[in-house]
N, CA, C and O atoms as a Maestro MAE file, in Angstrom:
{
 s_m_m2io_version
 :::
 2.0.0
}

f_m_ct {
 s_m_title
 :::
 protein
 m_atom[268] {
  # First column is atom index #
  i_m_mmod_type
  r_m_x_coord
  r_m_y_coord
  r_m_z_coord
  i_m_residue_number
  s_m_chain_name
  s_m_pdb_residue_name
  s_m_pdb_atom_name
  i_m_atomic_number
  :::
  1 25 -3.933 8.139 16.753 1 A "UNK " " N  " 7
  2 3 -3.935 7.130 15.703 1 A "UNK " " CA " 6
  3 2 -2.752 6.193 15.917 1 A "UNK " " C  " 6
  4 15 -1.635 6.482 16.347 1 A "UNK " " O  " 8
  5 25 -3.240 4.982 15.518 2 A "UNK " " N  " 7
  6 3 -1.839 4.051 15.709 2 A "UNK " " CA " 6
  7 2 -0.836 3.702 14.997 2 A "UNK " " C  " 6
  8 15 -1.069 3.006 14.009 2 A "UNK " " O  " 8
  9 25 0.288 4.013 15.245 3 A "UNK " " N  " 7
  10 3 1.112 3.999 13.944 3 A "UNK " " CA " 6
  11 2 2.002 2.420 13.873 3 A "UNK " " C  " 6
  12 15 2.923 2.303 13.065 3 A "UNK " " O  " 8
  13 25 1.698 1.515 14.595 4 A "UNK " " N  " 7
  14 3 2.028 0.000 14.816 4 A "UNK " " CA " 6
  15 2 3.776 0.535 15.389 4 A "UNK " " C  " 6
  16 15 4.782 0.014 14.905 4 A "UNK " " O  " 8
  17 25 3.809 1.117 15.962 5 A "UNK " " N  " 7
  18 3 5.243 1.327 16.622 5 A "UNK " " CA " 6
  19 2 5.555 -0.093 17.907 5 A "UNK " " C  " 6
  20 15 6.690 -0.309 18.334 5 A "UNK " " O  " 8
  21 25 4.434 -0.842 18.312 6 A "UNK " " N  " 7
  22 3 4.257 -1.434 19.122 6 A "UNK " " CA " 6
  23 2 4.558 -1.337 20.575 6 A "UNK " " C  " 6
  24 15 4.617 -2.389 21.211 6 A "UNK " " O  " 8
  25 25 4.799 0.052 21.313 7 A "UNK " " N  " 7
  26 3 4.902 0.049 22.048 7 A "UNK " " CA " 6
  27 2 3.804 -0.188 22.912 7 A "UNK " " C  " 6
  28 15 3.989 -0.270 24.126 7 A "UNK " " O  " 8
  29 25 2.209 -0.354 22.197 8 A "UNK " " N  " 7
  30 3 1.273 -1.158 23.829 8 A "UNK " " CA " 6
  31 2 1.519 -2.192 23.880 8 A "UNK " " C  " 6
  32 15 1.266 -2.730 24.958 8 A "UNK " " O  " 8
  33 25 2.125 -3.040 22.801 9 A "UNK " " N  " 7
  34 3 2.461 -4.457 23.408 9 A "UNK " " CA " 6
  35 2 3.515 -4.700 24.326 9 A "UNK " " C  " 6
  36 15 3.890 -5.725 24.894 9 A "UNK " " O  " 8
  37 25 3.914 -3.510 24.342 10 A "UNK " " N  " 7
  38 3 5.287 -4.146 25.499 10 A "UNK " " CA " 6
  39 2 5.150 -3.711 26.554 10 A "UNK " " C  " 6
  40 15 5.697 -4.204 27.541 10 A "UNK " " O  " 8
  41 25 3.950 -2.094 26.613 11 A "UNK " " N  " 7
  42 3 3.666 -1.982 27.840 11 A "UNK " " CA " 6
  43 2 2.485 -2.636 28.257 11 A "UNK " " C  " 6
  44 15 2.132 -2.321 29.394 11 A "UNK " " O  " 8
  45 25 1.475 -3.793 27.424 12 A "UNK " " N  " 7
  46 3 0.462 -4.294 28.217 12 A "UNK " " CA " 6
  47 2 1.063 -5.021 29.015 12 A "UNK " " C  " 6
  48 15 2.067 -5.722 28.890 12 A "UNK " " O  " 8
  49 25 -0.290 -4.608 30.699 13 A "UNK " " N  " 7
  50 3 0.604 -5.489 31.231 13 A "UNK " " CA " 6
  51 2 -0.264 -7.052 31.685 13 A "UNK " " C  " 6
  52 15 0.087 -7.728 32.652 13 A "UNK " " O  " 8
  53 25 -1.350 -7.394 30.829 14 A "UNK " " N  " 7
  54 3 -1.612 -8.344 31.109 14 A "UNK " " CA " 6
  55 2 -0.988 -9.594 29.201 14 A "UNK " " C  " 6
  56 15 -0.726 -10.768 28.942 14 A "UNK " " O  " 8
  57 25 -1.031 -8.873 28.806 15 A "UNK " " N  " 7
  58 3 -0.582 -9.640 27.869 15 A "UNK " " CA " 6
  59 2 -1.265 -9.725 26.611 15 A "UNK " " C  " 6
  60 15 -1.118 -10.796 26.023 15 A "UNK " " O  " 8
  61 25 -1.963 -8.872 26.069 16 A "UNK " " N  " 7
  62 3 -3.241 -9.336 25.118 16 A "UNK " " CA " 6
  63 2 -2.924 -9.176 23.889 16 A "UNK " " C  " 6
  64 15 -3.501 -9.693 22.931 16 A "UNK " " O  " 8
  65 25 -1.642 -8.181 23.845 17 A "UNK " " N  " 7
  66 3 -1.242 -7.858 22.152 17 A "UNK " " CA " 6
  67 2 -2.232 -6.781 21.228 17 A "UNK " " C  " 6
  68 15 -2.666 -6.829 20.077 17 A "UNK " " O  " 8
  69 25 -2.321 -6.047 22.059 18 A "UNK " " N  " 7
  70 3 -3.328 -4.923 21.612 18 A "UNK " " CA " 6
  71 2 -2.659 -4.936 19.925 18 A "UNK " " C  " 6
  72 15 -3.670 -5.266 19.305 18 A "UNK " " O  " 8
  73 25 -1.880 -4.816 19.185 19 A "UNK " " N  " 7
  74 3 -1.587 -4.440 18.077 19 A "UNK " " CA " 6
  75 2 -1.796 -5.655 17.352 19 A "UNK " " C  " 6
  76 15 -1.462 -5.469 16.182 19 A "UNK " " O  " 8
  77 25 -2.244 -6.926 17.564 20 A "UNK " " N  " 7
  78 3 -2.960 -7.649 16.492 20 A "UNK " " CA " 6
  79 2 -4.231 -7.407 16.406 20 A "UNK " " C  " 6
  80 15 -4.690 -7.369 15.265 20 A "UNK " " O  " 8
  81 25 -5.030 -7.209 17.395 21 A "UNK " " N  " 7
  82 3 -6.285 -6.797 17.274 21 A "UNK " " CA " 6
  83 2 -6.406 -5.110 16.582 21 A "UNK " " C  " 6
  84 15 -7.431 -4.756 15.999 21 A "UNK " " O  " 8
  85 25 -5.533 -4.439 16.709 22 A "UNK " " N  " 7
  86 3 -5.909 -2.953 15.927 22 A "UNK " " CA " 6
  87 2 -5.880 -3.334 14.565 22 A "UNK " " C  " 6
  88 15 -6.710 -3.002 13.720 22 A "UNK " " O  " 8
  89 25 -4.276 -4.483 14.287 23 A "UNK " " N  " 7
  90 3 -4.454 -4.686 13.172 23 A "UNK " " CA " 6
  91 2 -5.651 -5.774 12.209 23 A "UNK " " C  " 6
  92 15 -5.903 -5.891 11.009 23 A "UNK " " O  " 8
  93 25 -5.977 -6.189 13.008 24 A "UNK " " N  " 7
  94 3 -7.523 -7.392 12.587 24 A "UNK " " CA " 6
  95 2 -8.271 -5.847 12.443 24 A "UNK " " C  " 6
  96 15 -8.642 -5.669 11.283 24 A "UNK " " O  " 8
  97 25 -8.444 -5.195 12.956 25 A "UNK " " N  " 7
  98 3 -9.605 -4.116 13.557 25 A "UNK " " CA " 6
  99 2 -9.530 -3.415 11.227 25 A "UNK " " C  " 6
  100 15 -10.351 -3.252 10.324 25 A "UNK " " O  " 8
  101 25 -8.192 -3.293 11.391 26 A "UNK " " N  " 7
  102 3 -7.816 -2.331 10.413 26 A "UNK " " CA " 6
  103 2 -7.996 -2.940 9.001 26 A "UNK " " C  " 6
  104 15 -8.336 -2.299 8.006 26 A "UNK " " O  " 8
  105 25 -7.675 -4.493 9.055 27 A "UNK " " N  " 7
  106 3 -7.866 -5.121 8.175 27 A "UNK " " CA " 6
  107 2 -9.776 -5.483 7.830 27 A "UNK " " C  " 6
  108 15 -10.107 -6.113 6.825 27 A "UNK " " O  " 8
  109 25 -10.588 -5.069 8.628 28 A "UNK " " N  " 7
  110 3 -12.167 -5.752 8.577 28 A "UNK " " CA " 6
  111 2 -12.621 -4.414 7.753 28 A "UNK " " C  " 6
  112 15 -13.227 -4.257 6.692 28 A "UNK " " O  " 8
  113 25 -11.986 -3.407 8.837 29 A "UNK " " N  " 7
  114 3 -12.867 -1.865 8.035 29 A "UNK " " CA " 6
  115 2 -12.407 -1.759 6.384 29 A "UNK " " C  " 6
  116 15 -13.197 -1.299 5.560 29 A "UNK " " O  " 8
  117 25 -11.168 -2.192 6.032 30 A "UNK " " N  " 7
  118 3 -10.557 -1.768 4.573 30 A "UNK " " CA " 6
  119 2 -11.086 -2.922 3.820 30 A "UNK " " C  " 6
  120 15 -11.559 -2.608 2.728 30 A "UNK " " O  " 8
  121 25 -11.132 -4.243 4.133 31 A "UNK " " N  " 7
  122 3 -11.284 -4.802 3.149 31 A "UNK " " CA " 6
  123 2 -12.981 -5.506 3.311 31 A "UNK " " C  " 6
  124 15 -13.506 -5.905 2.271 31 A "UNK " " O  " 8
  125 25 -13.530 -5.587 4.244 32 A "UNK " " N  " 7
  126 3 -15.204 -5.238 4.201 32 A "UNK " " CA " 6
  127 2 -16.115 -4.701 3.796 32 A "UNK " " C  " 6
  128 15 -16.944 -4.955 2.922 32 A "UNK " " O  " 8
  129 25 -15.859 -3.478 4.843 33 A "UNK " " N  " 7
  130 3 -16.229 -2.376 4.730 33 A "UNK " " CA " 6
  131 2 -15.858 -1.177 3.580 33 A "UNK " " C  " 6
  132 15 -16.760 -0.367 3.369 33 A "UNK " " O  " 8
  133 25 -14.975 -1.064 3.054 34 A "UNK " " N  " 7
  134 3 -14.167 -0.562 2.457 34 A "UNK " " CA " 6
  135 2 -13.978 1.049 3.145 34 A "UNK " " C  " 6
  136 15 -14.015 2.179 2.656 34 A "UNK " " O  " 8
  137 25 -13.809 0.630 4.219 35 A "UNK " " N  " 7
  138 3 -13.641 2.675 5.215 35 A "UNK " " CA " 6
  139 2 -11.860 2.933 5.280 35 A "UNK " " C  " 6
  140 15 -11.087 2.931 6.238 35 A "UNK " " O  " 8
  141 25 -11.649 3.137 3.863 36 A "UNK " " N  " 7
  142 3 -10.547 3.758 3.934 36 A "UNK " " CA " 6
  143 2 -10.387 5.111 2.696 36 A "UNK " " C  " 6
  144 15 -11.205 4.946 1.790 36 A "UNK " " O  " 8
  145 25 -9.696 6.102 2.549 37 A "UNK " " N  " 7
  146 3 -9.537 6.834 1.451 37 A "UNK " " CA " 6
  147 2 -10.125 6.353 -0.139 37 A "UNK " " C  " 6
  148 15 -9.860 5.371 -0.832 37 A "UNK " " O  " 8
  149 25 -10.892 7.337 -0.318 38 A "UNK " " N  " 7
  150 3 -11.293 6.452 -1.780 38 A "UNK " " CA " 6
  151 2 -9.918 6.216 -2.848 38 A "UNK " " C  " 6
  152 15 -9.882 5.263 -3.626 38 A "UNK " " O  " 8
  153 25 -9.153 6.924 -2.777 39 A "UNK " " N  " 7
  154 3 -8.123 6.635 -3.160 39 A "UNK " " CA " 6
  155 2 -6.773 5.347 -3.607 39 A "UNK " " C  " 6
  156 15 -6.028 5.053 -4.541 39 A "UNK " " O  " 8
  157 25 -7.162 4.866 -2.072 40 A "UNK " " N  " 7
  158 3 -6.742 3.677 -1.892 40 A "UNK " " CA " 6
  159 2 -7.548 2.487 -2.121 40 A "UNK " " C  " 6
  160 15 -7.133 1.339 -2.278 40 A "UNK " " O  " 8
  161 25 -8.975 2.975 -2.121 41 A "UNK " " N  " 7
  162 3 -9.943 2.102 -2.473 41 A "UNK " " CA " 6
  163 2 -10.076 1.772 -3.911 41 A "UNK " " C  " 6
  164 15 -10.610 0.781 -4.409 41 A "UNK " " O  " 8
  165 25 -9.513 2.745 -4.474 42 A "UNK " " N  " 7
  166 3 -9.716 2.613 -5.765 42 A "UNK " " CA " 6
  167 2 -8.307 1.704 -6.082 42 A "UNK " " C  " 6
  168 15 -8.351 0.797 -6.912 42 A "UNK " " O  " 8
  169 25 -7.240 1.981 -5.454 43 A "UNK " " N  " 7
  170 3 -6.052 1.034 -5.857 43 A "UNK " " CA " 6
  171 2 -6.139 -0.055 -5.769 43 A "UNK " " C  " 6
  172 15 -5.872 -0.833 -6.685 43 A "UNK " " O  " 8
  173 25 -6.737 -0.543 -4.074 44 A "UNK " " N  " 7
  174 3 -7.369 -1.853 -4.162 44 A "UNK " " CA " 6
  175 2 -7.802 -2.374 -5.190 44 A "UNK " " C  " 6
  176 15 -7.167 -3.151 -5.903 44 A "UNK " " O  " 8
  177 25 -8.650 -2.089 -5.321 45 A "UNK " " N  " 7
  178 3 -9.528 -2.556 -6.516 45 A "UNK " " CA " 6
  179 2 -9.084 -2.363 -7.457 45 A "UNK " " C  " 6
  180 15 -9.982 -2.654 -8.247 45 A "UNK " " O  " 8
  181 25 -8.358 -2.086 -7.942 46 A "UNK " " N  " 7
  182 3 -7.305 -2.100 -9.533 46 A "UNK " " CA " 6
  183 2 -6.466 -3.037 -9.157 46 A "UNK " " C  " 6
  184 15 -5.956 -3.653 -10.093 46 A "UNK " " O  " 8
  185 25 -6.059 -3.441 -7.789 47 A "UNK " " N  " 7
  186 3 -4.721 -4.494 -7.477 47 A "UNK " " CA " 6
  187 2 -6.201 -5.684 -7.770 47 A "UNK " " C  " 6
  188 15 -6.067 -6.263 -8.848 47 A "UNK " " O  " 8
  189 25 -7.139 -5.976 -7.213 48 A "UNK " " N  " 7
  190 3 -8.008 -7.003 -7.114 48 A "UNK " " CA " 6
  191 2 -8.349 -7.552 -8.528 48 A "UNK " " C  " 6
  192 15 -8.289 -8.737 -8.857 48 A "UNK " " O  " 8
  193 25 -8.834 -6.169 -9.566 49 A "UNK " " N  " 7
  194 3 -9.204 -6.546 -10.992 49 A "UNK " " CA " 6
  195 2 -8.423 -6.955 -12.051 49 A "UNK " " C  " 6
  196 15 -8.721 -7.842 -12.852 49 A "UNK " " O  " 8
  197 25 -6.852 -5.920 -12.034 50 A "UNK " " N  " 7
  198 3 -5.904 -5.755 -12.719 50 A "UNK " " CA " 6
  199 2 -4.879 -6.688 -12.221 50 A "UNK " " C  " 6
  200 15 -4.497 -7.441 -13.117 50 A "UNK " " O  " 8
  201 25 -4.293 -6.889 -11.052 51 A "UNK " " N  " 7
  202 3 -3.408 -7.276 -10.611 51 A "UNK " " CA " 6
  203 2 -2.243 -6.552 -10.476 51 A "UNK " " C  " 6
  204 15 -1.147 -7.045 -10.209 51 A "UNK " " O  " 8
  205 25 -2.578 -4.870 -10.740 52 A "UNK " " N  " 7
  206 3 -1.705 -4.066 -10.636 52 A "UNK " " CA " 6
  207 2 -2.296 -2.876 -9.688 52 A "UNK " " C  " 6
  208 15 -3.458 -2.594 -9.396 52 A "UNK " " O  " 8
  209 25 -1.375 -2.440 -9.417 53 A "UNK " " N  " 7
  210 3 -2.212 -0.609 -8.777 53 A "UNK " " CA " 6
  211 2 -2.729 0.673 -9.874 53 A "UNK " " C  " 6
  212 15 -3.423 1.677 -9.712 53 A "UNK " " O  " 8
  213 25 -1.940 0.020 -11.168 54 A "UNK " " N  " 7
  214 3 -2.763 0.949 -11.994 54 A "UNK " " CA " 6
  215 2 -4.105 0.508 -12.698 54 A "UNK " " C  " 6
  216 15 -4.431 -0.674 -12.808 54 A "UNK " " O  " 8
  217 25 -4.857 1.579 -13.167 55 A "UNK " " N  " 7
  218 3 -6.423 1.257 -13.936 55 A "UNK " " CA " 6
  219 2 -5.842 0.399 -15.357 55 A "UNK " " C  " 6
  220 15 -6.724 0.473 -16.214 55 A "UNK " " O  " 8
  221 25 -4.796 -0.283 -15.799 56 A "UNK " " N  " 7
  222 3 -4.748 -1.228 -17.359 56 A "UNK " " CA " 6
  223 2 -4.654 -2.639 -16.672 56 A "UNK " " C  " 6
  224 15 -4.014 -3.010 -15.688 56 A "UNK " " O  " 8
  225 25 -5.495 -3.292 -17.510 57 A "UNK " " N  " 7
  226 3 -5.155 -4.605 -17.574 57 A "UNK " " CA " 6
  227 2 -3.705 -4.923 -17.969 57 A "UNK " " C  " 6
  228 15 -2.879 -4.011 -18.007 57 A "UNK " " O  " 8
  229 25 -3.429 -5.972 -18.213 58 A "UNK " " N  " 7
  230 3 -2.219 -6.847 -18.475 58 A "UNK " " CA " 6
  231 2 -1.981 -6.501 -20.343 58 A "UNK " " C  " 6
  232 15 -0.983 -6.264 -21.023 58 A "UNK " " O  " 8
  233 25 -3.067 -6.596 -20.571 59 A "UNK " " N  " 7
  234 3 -2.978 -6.654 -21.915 59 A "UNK " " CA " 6
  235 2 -2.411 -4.968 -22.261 59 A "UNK " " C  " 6
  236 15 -1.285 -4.898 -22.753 59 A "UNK " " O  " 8
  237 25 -3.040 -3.862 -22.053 60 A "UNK " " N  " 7
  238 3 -2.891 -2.811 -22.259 60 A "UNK " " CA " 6
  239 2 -1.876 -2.289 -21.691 60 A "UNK " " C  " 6
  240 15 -1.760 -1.080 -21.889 60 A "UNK " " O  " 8
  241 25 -0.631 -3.066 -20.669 61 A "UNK " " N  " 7
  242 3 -0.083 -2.177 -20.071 61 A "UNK " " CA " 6
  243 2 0.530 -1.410 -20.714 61 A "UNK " " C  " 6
  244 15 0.498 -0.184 -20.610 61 A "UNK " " O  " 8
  245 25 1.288 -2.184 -21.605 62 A "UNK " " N  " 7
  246 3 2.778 -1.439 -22.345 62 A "UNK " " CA " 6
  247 2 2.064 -0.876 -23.763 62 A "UNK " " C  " 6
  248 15 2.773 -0.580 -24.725 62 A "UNK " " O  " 8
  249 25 1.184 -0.804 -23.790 63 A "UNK " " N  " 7
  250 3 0.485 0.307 -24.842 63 A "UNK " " CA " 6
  251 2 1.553 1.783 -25.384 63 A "UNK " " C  " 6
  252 15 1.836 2.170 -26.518 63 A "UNK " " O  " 8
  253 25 1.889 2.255 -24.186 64 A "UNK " " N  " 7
  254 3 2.194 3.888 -24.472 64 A "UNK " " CA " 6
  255 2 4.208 3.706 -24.798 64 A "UNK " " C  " 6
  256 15 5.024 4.497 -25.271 64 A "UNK " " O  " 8
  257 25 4.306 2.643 -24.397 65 A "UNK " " N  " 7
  258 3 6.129 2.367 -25.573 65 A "UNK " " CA " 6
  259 2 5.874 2.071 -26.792 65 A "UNK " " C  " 6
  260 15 4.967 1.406 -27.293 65 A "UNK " " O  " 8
  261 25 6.951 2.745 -27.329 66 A "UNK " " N  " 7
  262 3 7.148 2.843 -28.541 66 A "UNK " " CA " 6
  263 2 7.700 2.068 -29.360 66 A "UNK " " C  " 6
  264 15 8.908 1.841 -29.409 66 A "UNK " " O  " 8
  265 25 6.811 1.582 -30.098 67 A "UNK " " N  " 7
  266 3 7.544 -0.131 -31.067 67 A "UNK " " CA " 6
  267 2 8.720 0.447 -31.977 67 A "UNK " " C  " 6
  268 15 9.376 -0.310 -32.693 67 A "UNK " " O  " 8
  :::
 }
 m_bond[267] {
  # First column is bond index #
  i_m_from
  i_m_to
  i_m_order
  :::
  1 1 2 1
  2 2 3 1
  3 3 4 2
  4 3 5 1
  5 5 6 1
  6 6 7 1
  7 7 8 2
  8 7 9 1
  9 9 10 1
  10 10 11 1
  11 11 12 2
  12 11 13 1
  13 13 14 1
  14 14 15 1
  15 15 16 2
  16 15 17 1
  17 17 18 1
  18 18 19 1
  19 19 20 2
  20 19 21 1
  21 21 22 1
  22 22 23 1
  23 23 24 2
  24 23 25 1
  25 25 26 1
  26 26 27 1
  27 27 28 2
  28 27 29 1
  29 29 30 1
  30 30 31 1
  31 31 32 2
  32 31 33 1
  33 33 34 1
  34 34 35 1
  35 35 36 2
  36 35 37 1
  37 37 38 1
  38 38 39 1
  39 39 40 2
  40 39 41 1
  41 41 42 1
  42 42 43 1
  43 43 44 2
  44 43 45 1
  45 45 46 1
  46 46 47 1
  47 47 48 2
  48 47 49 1
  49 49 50 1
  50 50 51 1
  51 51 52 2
  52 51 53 1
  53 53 54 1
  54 54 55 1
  55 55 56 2
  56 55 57 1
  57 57 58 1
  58 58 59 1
  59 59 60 2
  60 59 61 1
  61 61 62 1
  62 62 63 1
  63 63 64 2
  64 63 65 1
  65 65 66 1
  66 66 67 1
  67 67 68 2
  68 67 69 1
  69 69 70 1
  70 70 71 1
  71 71 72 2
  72 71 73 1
  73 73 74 1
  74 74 75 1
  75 75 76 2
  76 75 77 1
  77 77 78 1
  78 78 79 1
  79 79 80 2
  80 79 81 1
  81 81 82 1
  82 82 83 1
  83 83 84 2
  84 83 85 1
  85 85 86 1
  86 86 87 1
  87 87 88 2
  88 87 89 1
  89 89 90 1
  90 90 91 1
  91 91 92 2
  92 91 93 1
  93 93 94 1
  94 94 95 1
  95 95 96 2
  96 95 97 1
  97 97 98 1
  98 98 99 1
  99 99 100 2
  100 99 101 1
  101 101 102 1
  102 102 103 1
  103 103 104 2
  104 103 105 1
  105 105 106 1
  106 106 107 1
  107 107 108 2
  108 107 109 1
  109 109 110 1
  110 110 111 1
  111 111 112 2
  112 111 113 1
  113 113 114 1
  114 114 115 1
  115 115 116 2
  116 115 117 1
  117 117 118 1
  118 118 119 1
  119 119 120 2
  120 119 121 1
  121 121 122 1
  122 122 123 1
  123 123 124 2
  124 123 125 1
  125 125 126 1
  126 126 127 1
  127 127 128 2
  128 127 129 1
  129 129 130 1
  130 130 131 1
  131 131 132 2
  132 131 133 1
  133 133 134 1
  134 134 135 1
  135 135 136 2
  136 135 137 1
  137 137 138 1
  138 138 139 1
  139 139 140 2
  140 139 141 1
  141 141 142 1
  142 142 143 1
  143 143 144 2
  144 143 145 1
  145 145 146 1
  146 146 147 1
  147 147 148 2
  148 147 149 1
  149 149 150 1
  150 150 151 1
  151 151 152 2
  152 151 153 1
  153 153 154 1
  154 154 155 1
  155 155 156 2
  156 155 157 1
  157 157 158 1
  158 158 159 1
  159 159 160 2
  160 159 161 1
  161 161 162 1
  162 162 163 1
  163 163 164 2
  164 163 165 1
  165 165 166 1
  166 166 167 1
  167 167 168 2
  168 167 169 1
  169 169 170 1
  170 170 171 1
  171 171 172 2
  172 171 173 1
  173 173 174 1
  174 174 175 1
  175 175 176 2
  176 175 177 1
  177 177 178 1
  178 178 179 1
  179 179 180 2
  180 179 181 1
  181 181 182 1
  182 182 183 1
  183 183 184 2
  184 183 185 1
  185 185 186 1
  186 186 187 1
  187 187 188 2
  188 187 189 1
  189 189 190 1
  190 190 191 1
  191 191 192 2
  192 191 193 1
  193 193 194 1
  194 194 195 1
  195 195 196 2
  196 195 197 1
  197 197 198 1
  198 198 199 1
  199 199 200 2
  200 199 201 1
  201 201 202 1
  202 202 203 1
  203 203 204 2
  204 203 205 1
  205 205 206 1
  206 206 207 1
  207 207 208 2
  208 207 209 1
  209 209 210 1
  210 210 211 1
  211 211 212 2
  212 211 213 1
  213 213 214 1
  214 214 215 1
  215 215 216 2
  216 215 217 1
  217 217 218 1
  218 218 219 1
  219 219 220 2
  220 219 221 1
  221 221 222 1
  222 222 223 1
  223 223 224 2
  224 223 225 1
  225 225 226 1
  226 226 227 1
  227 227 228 2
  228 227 229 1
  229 229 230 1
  230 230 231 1
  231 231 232 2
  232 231 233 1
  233 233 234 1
  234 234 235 1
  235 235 236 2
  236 235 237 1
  237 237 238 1
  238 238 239 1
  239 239 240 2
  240 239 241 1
  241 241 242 1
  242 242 243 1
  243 243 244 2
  244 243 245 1
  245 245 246 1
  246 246 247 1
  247 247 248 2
  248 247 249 1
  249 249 250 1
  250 250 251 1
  251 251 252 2
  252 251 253 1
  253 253 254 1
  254 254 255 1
  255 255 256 2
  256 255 257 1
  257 257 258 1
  258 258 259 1
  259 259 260 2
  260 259 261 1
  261 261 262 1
  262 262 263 1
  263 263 264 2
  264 263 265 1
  265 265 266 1
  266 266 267 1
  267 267 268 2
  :::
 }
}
């Protein structure tokens, strides 16, 4: 698995930048496809709906402090 350490880019030796393409590669499956942990899929999509990583809207955040 690739952990973007970038060491094939420094050992390709024609030049191609293998680690933008893993990362294009990584970015099509997660945000397409959605082939990542449902977990994270689900955060996504609370960052996409909510604008946060948690399940409250804006309105509800601060619900649980105490007036």
């Amino acid at each position: 698995a690739c952990t973007t350490c970038n060491a094939c880019v420094d050992a390709c030796p024609i030049a191609i930048d293998p680690l933008s393409i893993i990362m294009d590669m990584r970015q099509y499956l997660v945000m397409e496809q959605s082939a990542a942990p449902q977990e994270l899929n689900s955060m996504m999509g609370n960052i996409e709906n909510n604008g946060a990583p948690w399940p409250f809207n804006n309105q509800d955040r601060l619900q649980w402090v105490n007036e």
